[in-house]
C-alpha positions in Angstrom: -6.7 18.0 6.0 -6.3 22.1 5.1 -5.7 21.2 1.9 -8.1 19.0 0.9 -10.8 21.3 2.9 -9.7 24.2 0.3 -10.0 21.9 -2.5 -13.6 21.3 -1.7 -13.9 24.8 -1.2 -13.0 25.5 -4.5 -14.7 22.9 -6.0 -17.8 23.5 -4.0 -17.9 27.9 -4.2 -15.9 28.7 -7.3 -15.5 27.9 -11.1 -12.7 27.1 -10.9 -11.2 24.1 -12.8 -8.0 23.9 -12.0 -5.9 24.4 -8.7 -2.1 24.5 -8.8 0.3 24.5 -6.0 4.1 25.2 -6.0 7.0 24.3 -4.0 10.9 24.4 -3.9 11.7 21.1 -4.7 13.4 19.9 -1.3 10.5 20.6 0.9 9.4 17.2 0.8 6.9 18.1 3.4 5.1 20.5 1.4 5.3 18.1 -1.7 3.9 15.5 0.4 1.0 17.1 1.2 0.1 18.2 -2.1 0.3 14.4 -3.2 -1.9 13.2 -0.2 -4.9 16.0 -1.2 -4.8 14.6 -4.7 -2.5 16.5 -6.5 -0.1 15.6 -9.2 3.2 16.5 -10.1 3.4 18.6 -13.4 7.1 19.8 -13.6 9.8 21.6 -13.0 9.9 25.6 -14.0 11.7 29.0 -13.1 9.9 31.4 -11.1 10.6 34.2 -9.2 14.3 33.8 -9.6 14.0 30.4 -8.5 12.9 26.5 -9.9 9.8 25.2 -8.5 8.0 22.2 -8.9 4.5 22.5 -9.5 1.4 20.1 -9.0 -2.2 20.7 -10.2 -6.1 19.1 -9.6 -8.6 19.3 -12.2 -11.9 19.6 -11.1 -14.0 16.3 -11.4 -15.3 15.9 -14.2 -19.1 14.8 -12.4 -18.7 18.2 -11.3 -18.4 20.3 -14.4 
């Protein structure tokens, strides 16, 4: 529920149009959570010294 509360958030009190959210790929739990607030899965990068997958949500585009 944090999640989708700080999408709101963002969608509601910012510009924004895009959120992203990254993860080592075996935390399943994390990944999880980013799939249940809405979020989709974008790729695979290097970061940090590390790979990551990465998920994003656009903002609605009603809310534009």
């Amino acid at each position: 529920e944090g999640a989708r509360c700080t999408i709101r958030f963002a969608w509601n009190e910012t510009p924004l149009n895009r959120i992203i959210s990254v993860t080592v790929p075996d935390h399943l739990a994390s990944r999880r959570v980013m799939e249940k607030s809405g979020m989709s899965l974008q790729g695979e990068l290097a970061f940090r010294g590390t790979t990551v997958v990465w998920y994003a949500i656009d903002r609605p585009s009603s809310r534009r």
